[in-house]
C-alpha positions as CSV (number, residue, x, y, z in Angstrom):
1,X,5.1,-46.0,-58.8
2,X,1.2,-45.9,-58.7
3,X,1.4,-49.2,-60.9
4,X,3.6,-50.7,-58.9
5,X,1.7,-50.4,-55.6
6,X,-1.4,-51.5,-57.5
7,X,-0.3,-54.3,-59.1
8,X,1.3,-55.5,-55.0
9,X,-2.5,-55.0,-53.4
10,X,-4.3,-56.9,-56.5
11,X,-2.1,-59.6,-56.0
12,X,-2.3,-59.6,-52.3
13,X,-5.9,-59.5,-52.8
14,X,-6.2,-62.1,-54.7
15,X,-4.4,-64.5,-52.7
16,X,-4.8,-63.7,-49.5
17,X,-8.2,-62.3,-49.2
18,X,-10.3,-65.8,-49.1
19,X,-14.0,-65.8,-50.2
20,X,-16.2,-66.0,-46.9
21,X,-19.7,-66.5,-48.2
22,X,-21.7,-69.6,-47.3
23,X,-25.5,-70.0,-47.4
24,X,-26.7,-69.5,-43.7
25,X,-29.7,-68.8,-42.5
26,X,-29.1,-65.9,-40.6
27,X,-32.4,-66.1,-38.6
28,X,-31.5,-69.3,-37.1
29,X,-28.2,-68.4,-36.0
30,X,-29.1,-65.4,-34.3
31,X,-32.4,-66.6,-33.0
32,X,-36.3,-65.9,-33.9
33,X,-36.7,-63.4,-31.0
34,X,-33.9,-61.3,-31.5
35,X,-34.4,-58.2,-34.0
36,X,-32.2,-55.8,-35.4
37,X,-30.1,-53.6,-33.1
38,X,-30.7,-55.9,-29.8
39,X,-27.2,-57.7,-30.0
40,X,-24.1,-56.2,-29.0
41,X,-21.4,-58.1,-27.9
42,X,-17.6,-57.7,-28.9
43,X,-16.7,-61.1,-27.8
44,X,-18.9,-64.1,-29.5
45,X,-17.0,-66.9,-27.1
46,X,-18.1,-65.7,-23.8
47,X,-21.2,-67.5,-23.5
48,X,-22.5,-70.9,-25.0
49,X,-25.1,-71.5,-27.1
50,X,-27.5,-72.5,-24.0
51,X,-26.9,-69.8,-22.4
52,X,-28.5,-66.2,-21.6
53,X,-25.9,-63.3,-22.1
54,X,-26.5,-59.8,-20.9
55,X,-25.6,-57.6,-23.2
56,X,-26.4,-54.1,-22.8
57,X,-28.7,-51.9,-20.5
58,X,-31.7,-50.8,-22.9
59,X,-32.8,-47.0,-22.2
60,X,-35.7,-47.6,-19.8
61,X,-33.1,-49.3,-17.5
62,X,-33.9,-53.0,-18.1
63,X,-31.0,-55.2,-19.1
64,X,-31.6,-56.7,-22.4
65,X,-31.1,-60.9,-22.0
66,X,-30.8,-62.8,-25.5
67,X,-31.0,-66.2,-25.6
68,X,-28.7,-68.0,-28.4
69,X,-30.7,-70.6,-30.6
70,X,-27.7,-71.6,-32.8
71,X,-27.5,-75.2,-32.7
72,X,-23.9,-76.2,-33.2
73,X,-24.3,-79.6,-34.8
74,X,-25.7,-78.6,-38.3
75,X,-22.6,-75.8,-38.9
76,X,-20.3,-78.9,-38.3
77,X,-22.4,-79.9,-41.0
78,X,-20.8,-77.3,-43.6
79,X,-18.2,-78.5,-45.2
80,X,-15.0,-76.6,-45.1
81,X,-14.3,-75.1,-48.2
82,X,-11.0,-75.2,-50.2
83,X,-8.4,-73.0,-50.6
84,X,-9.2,-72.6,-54.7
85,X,-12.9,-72.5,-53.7
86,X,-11.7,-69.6,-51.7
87,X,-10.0,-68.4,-54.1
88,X,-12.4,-68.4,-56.7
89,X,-13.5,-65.3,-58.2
90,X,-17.3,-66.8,-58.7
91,X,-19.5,-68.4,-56.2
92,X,-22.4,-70.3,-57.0
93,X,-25.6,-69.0,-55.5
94,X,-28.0,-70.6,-53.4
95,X,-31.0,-71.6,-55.8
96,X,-33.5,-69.8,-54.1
97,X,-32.1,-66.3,-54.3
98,X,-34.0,-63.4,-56.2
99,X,-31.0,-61.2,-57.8
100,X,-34.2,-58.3,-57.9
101,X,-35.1,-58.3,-54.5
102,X,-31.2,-58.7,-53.5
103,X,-31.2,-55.1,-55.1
104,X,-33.4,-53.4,-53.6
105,X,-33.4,-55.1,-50.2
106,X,-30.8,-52.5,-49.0
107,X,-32.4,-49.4,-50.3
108,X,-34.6,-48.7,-47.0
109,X,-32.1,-48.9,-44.2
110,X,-30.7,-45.5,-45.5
111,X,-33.9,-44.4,-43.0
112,X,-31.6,-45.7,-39.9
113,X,-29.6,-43.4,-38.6
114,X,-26.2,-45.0,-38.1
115,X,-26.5,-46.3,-42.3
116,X,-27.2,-42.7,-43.2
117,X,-24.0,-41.7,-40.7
118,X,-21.8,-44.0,-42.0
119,X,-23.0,-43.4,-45.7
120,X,-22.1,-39.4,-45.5
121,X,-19.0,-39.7,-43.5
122,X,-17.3,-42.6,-46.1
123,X,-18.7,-40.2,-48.9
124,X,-17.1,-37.0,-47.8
125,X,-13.9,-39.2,-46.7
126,X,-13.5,-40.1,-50.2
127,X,-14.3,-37.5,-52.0
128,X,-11.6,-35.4,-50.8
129,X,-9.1,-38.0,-51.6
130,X,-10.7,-38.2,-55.1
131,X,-10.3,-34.1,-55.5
132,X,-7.1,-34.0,-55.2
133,X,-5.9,-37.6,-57.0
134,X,-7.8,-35.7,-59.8
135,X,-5.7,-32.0,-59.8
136,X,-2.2,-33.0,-58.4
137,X,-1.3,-33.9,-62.1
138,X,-2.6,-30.2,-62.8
139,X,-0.5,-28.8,-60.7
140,X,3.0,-30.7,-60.0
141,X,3.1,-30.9,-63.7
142,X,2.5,-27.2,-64.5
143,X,4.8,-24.2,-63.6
144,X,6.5,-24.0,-60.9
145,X,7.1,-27.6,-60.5
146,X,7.5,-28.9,-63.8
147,X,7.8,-32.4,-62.6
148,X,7.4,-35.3,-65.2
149,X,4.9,-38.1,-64.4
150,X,7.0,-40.2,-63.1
151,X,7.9,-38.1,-60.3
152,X,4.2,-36.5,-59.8
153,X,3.2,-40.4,-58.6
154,X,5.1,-40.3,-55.6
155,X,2.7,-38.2,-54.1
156,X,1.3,-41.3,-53.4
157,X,4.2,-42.2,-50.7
158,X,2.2,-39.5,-48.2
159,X,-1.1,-41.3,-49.2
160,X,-0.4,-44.3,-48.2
161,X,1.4,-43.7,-45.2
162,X,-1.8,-41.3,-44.2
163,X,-4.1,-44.6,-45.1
164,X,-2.0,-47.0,-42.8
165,X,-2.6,-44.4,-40.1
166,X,-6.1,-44.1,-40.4
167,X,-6.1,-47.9,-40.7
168,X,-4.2,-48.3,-37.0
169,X,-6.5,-44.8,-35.8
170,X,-10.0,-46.7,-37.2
171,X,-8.9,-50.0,-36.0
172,X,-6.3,-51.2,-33.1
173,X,-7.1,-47.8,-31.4
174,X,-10.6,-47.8,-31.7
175,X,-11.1,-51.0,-30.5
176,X,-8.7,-50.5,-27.3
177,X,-10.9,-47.4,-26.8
178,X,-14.0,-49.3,-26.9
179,X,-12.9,-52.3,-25.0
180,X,-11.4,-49.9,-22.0
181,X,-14.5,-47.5,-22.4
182,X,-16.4,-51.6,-21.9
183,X,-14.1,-52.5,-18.9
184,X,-15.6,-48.4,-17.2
185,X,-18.7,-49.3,-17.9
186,X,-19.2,-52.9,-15.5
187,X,-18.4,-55.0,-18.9
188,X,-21.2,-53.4,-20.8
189,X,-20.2,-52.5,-24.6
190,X,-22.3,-49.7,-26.4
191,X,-21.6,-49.1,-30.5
192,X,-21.7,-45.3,-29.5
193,X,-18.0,-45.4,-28.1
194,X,-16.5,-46.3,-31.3
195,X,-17.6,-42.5,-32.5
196,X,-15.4,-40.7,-29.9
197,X,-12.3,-40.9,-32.2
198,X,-13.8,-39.3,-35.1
199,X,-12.2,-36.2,-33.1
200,X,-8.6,-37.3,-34.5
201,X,-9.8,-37.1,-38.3
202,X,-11.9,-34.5,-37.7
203,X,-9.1,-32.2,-36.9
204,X,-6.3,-33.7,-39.0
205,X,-8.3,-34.2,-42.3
206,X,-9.6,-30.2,-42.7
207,X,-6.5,-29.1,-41.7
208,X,-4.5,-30.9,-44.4
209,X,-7.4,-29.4,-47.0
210,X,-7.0,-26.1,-45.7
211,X,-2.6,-26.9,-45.9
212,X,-3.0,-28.1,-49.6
213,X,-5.6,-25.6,-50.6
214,X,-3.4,-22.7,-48.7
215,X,-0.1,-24.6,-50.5
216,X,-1.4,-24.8,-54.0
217,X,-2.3,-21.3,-54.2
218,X,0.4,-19.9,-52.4
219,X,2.8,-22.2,-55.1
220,X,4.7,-23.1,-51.3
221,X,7.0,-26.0,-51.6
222,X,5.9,-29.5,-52.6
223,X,6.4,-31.2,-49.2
224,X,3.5,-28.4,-48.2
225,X,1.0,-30.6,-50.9
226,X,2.4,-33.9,-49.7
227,X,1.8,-33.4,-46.3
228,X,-1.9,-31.7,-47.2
229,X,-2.2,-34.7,-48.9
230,X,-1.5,-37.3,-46.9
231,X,-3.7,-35.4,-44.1
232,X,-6.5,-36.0,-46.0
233,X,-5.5,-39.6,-46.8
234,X,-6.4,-40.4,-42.5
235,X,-9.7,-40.4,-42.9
236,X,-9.8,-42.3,-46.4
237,X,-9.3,-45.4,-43.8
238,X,-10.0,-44.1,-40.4
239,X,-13.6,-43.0,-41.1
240,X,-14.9,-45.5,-43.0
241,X,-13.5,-48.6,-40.4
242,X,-15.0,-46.4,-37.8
243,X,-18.5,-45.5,-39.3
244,X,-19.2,-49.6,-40.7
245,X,-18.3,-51.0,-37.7
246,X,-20.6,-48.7,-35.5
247,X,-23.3,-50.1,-38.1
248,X,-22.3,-53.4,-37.8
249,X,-22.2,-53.5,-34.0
250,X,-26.2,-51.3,-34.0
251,X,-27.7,-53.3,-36.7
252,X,-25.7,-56.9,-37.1
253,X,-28.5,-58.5,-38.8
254,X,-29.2,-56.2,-41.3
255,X,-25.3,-55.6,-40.9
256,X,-24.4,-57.3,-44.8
257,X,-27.4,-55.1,-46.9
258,X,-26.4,-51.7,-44.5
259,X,-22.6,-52.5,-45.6
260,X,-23.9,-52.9,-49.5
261,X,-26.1,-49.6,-49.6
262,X,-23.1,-47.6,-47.7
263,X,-20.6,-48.5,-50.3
264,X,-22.6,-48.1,-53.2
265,X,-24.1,-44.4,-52.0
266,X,-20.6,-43.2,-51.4
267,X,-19.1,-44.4,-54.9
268,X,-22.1,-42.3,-56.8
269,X,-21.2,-39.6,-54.7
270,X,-17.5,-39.9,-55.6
271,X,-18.1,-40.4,-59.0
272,X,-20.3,-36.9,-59.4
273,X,-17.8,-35.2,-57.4
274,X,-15.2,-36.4,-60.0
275,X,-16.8,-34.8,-63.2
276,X,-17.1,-31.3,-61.6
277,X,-14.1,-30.5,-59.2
278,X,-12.3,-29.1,-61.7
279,X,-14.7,-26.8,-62.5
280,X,-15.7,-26.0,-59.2
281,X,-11.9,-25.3,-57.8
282,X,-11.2,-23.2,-61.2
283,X,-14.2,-21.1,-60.7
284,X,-14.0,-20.8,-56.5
285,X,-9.8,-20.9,-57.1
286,X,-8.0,-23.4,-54.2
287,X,-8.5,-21.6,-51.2
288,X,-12.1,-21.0,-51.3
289,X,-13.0,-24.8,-52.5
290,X,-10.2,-27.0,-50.1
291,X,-11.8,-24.2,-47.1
292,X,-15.2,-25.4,-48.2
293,X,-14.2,-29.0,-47.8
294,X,-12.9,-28.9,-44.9
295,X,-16.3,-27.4,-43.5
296,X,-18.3,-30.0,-45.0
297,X,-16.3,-32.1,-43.4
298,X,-16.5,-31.6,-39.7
299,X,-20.2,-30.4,-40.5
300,X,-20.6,-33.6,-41.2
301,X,-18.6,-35.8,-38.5
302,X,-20.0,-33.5,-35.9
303,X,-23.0,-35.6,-36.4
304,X,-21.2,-38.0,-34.1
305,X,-22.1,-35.8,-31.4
306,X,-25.9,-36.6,-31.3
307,X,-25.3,-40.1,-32.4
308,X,-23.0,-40.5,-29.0
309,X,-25.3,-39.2,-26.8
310,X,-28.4,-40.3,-28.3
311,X,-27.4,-43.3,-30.5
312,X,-28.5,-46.3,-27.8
313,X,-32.1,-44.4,-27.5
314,X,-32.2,-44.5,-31.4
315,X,-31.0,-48.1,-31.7
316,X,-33.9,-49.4,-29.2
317,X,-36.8,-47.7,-31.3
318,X,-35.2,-48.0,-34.4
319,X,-35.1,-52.0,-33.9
320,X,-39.1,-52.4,-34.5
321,X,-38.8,-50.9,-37.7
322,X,-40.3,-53.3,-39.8
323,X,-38.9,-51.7,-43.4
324,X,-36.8,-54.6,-44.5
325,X,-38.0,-57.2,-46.8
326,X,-37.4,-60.5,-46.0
327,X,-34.0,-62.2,-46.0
């Protein structure tokens, strides 16, 4: 089963998720005056590119006015590429680029708040997923269940229903949250209310730890370790769409190289996580270790709290940071 649905995304993948790289120069198109964090707009078509857009209140009261630079004749200028340059699994890089300093261009922005946010919160999010992907085959094969492999993969059915949710909770929702939250607020849009719904993961991914912990000691039935399971599957998608966009929207300049260091941090995470939850859950036994995850957890997404209410302030000072090396 696990094959199956694998073999469906790479496919779908690979055909309908077009290459969108071009070489642009990024300082151009979003103007020599503007640094990072002072652009937030959700809607890129309600001004031209003469005019001044208001775009959000800065915390000493003044309305921050950015005027676009980008020049529309020399993107007509790009030509359109086609759908097997899309395609392609190889792009050719511009000549100038230094593969070195493309490395290590991303390493300080994990100093900016939302990055190191976003970073922990995809971490955690995946690490419990991993945790129990790795000891499910430990368990539904063993006594009491006894199942055969075939069956155990369609614990997967709960997972993926949990990831579309999280997908609808991090996305549509989010955004109609933000947008009505935009509407309150005299048409102003602020990152910070996209972090308001980490409440719905918050409480639904500990408590399906705590259910599959609870339901693995306890031997209770297998629709107990599904439904623990596909819990913790909502935030696999929920948290992540929620925590990249927030960095996106607070740092969209630096928004590609904070997007790279985020998913590289939380994949060394995962992978040390992998090589010692089995130890760790055979030494602390379920309960203890799936009750200690689900702490970590909501340790960790209540750092939404400060970020909500202190976010914008952090944005504005954060913005004349000058720690990133040039594009």
């Amino acid at each position: 089963m696990a094959v199956i649905f694998t073999s469906i995304n790479f496919i779908a993948v690979l055909l309908f998720v077009p290459e969108t790289q071009y070489n642009r120069d990024i300082s151009k198109s979003l103007g020599s005056e503007t640094s990072a964090g002072s652009v937030q707009t959700s809607d890129p078509n309600l001004a031209s590119s003469s005019e001044l857009v208001k775009v959000e209140k800065s915390p000493g009261g003044k309305e921050a006015e950015v005027a676009s630079q980008t020049d529309a004749h020399p993107a007509l200028q790009i030509p359109k590429k086609t759908w097997l340059q899309e395609m392609s699994l190889w792009n050719e890089l511009p000549k100038d680029t230094n593969l070195w300093e493309m490395f290590i261009r991303p390493l300080p922005l994990i100093v900016y708040p939302a990055v190191m946010f976003s970073f922990l919160t995809y971490a955690v999010s995946l690490a419990w997923v991993v945790a129990i992907n790795i000891l499910n085959s430990f368990i539904l094969q063993a006594p009491p269940y006894n199942w055969k492999p075939s069956i155990n993969g369609l614990i997967n059915i709960p997972a993926l229903l949990g990831n579309l949710l999280g997908s609808v909770t991090g996305g549509w929702l989010v955004d109609k949250y933000s947008d009505w939250r935009a509407r309150k607020n005299n048409g102003v849009f602020k990152p910070e209310s996209r972090l308001v719904l980490l409440i719905i993961p918050a409480l639904i991914v500990p408590a399906g730890c705590i259910l599959f912990g609870y339901g693995v000691a306890e031997t209770m039935h297998w629709t107990t370790l599904f439904f623990g399971n596909g819990m913790v599957s909502v935030g696999l998608t929920a948290v992540p769409i929620i925590g990249m966009t927030y960095v996106s929207d607070a740092y969209l300049p630096l928004a590609p190289d904070a997007l790279l260091l985020v998913n590289g941090l939380k994949n060394i995470v995962a992978f040390g996580f992998l090589h010692g939850v089995s130890d760790w859950v055979a030494s602390a036994g379920y309960i203890n270790a799936f009750g200690t995850q689900a702490g970590v957890y909501v340790a960790i997404l209540a750092l939404a709290i400060p970020l909500f209410f202190f976010g914008e302030r952090v944005r504005h000072t954060t913005s004349l940071w000058k720690i990133v090396l040039r594009n």
